[in-house]
N, C-alpha and C positions, 0 to 999 in steps of 0.2 A: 518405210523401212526403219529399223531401230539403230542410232549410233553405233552401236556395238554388238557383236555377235552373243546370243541367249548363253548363261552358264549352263554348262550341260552335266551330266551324271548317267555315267554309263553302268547299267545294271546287267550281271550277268544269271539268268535263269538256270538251273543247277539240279535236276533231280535226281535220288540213288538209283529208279528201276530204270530199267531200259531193254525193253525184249527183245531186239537182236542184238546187243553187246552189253552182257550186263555190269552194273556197275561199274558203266563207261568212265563218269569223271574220276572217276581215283583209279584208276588201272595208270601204270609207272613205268610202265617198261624201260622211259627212257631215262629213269633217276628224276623224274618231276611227272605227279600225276597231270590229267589230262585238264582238269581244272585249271592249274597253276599254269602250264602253256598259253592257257584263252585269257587268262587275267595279265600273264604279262605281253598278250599282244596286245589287249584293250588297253594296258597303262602307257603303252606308246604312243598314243592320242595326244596330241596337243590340245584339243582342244575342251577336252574333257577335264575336269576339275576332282575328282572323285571314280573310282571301281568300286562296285559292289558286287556281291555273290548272294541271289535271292533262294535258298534251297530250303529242301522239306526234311533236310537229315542234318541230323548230329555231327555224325561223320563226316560229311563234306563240310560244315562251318568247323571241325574242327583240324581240317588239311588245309583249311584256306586260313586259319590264324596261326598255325605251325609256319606257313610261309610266309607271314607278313601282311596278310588280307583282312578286310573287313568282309564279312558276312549276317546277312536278314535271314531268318528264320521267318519261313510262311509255312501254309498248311499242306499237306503233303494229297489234298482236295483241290488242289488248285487246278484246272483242265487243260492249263494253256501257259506257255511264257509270259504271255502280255495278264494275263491273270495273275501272275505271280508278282509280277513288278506291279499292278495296279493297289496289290495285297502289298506288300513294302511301302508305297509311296509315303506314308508319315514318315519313314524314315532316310528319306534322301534331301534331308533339305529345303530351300527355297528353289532348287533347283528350277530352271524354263524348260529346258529339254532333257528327256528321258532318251537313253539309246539301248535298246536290247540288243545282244550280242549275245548269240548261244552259244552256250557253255560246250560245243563241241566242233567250234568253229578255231582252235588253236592257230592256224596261219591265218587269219584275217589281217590285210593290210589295215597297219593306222589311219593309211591316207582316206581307206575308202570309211573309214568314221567320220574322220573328219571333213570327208567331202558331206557324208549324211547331215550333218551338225550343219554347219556351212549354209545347205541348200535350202534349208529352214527359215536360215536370215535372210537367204538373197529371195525366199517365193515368200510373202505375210502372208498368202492365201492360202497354203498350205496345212494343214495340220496334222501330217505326216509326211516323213522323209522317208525315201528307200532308195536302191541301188538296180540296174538294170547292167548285163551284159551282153553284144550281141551272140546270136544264132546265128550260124553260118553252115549246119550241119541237116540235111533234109532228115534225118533219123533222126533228131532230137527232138522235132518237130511234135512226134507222133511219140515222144516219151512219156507219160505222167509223170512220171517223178521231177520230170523238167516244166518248170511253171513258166508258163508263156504271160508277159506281159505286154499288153495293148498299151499304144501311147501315143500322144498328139503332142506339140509342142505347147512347151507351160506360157501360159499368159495372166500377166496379171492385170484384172480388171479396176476400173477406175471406183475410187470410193465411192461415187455415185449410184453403181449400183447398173442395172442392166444388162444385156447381153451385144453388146457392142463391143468387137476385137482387144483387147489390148496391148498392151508391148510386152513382147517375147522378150523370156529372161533365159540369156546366154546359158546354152547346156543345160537345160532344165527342160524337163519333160512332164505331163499330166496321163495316171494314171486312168484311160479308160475302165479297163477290167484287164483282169487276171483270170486266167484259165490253165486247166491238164490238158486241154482240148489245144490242137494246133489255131490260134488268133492273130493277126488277123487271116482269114480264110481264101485263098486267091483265087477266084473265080474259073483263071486259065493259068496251068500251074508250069515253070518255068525255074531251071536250075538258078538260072541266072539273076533271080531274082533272090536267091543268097547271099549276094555281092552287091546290092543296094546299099548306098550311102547318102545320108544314113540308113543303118540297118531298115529293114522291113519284120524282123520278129527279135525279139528280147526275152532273155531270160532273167527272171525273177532273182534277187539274191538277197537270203531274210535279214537283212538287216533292217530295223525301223528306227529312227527318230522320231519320238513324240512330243508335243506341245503339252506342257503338264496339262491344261485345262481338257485335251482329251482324254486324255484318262483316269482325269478326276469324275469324267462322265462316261468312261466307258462301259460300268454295269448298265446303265439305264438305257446303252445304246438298243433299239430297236432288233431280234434276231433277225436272221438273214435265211430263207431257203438254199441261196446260191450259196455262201459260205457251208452251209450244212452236205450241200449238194457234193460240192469241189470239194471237199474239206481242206478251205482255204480259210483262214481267217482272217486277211486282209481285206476279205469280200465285205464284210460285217462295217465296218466304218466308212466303206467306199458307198455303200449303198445306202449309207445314213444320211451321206453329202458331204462327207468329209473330204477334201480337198488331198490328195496322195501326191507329191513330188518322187521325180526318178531323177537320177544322174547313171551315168552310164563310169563303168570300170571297167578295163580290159578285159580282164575275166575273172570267174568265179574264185574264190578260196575253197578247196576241197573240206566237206563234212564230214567228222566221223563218224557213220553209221551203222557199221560191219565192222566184226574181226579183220577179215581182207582189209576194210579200208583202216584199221589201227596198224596192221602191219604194217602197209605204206606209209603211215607216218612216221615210224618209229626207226624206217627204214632210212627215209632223207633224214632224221632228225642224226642218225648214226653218220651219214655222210654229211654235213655239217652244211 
């Protein structure tokens, strides 16, 4: 493990189209676009050294220097977040870890960044970090939109190499798979098996930490049927052998992906 925890650079992915809310990050209702919300939850991090705003528009780099931001200019080609940050990366520095945070996550706690960052230094085997929180809900179960994450406790293996146990790292978890599909699949199905401790199903929540070296090699990564399948993209470097840590957070930060769900922000945001 390294003396000191990796400097990290937290990159926020930013695009103007958005087909069911359009031109989400700069809608203002509340006297600060939706942009400027997500950057100043992300600059709450302690542990982050740097915010960026990686976007394909004018516009948005120039709502994010009217506020005091720094913003990368990428190609408005880019098919994905982690695309987009991968297209920036000349310009983040020496940075060790990369944290994506999308740009429509405006209440995303700091802590749970900073636990992302964190879990990085405490698993080396890792080369990605994310966030899991329980399911406790038998309908959610059977949601797609709610991504079910499989997990076994994290262990890190001895430098030697083999497949011989190693010692469990406190609150850390190993990313079997990620599915739409209810995982793990209970053979004889049982309410009570909601209120397993710990959890028995987790939900996915996209936050990622990355080790720069993955994604100085993520174009060359291998494509993925399942990722194509699920249209998950976490699947793509799981299935490479990349090493995926979880830490578990109470619960999710609500997305903005709807008018409905902008009204409810701008609702609490009114109530203070």
């Amino acid at each position: 493990m390294p003396t000191q925890p990796p400097a990290a650079v937290i990159v926020i992915p930013a695009r103007l189209s958005s087909t069911r809310l359009p031109r989400k990050m700069l809608l203002a209702d509340t006297g600060r676009t939706l942009i400027e919300h997500t950057w100043r939850a992300a600059r709450a991090s302690s542990r982050a050294t740097r915010v960026i705003v990686a976007t394909d528009s004018q516009e948005i780099a120039a709502a994010v220097a009217a506020f005091g931001g720094e913003a990368v200019m990428t190609s408005p080609e880019a098919p994905s977040g982690t695309a987009r940050i991968v297209e920036a990366l000349g310009a983040l520095g020496d940075a060790d870890v990369i944290v994506n945070v999308q740009g429509d996550e405006p209440e995303l706690a700091a802590a749970a960044i900073d636990a992302a960052i964190d879990l990085l230094y405490r698993c080396p085997g890792a080369g990605i970090a994310t966030l899991v929180t329980p399911m406790r809900s038998a309908a959610d179960l059977d949601e797609p939109s709610a991504v079910k994450a499989e997990l076994t406790p994290w262990r890190e293996l001895a430098r030697t190499g083999g497949y011989l146990p190693g010692a469990a790292v406190a609150g850390a978890w190993r990313a079997l798979t990620f599915s739409r599909s209810r995982v793990p699949a209970a053979r004889e199905w049982s309410e009570k098996l909601l209120a397993a401790n710990p959890p028995l199903w987790w939900q996915h929540v996209g936050l990622y930490a990355y080790r720069r070296e993955v994604l100085e090699a993520w174009n060359e990564l291998p494509e993925s049927r399942l990722a194509s399948l699920e249209s998950l993209e976490q699947l793509r470097p799981l299935e490479a052998g990349i090493g995926i840590a979880a830490c578990a957070i109470d619960h999710a930060a609500k997305g903005i992906d709807t008018p409905r769900d902008y009204a409810a922000f701008v609702e609490r945001c009114r109530r203070g």
